[in-house]
N, C-alpha and C positions, 0 to 999 in steps of 0.2 A: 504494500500500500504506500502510495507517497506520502509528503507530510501530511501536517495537522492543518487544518487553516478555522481562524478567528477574526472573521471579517463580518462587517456594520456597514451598511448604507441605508441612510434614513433621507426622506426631504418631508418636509414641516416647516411650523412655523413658531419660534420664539413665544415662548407664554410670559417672557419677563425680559430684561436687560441682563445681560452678561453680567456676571458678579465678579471681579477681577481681585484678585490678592496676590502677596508676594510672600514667596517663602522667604527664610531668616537668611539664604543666600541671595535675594534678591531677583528669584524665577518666576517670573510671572503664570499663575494659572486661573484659568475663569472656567464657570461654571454658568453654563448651559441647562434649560428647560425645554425641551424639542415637545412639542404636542404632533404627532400622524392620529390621523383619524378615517375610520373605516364605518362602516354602515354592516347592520346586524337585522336579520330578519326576524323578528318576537311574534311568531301567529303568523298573524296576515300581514300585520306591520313591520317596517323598516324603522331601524333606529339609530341614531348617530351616535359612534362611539370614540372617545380620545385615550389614545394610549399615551404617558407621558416618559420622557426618557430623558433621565438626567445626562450629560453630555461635557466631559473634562477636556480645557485646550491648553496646552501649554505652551511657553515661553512666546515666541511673534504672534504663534496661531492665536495663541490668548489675548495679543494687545490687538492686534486686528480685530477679533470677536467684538471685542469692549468699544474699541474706536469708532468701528460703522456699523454696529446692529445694533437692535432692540426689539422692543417687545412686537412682533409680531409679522418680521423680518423672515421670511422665507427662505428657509436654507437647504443644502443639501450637506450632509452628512457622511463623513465615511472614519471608519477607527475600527476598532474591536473592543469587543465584550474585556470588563475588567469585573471581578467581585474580591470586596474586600472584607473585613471586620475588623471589630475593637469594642473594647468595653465600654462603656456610656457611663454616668456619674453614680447610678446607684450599682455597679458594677452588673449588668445588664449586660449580657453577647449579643451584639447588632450587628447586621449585614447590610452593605448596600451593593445593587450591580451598577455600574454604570459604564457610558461610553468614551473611551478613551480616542480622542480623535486623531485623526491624520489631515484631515483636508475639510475645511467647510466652507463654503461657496453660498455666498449670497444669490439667490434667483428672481431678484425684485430690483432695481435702481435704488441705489440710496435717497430715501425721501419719498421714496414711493408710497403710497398708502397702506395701510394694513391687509385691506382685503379686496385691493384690485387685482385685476391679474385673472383673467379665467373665471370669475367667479367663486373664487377662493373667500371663504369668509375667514375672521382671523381665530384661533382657536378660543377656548374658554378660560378661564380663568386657570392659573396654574395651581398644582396641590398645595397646599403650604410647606413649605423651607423645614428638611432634616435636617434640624439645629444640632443634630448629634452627631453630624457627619463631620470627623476629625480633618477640617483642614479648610 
């Protein structure tokens, strides 16, 4: 069998503004909300559903992120699956997966609206912020 492969590609759209910080060496990494959303058939009815994915960029890819997106910024997506843990303050084992990126690519003009484009509306509202995710 040849190798292993770990590969992501998402397009969506921004549920918030890149959250940008620097580790104690001074590397920049931002944090990503990607909402894709797919439709689901319940009965007879169709229903609209948003999967959210946390999404890690580091060093330029991250100051880029920061510089020209935001909330609701059409991207596309590519990195691989990372899962990590850590204890949380009441000594709690938490897990989170997330996308560790290679490449994200705006698919909208900067200044572009939220939800032009095709008919694109802009996604919903994002989950609220894993305050316990170490970094």
């Amino acid at each position: 069998m040849a190798g292993d492969l770990n590969k992501v590609m998402l397009i969506g759209r921004l549920g918030a503004d890149p959250e940008i910080r620097y580790t104690q060496n001074g590397t920049a990494v931002a944090t990503l909300s990607v909402a894709t959303n797919f439709r689901v058939k319940r009965g007879e009815e169709w229903e609209d559903q948003t999967e959210w994915h946390r999404v890690i960029a580091w060093n330029r890819l991250a100051e880029i992120a920061s510089e020209y997106m935001s909330k609701g910024t059409k991207v596309y997506v590519e990195g691989r699956l990372q899962t990590r843990s850590w204890e949380d303050a009441n000594g709690n084992k938490r897990w989170t997966t997330e996308i560790v990126a290679r490449d994200i690519s705006m698919l909208c003009g900067r200044g572009e609206a939220a939800g032009s484009g095709g008919g694109d509306l802009a996604p919903p509202e994002p989950p609220p912020p894993e305050d316990d995710v170490p970094f």
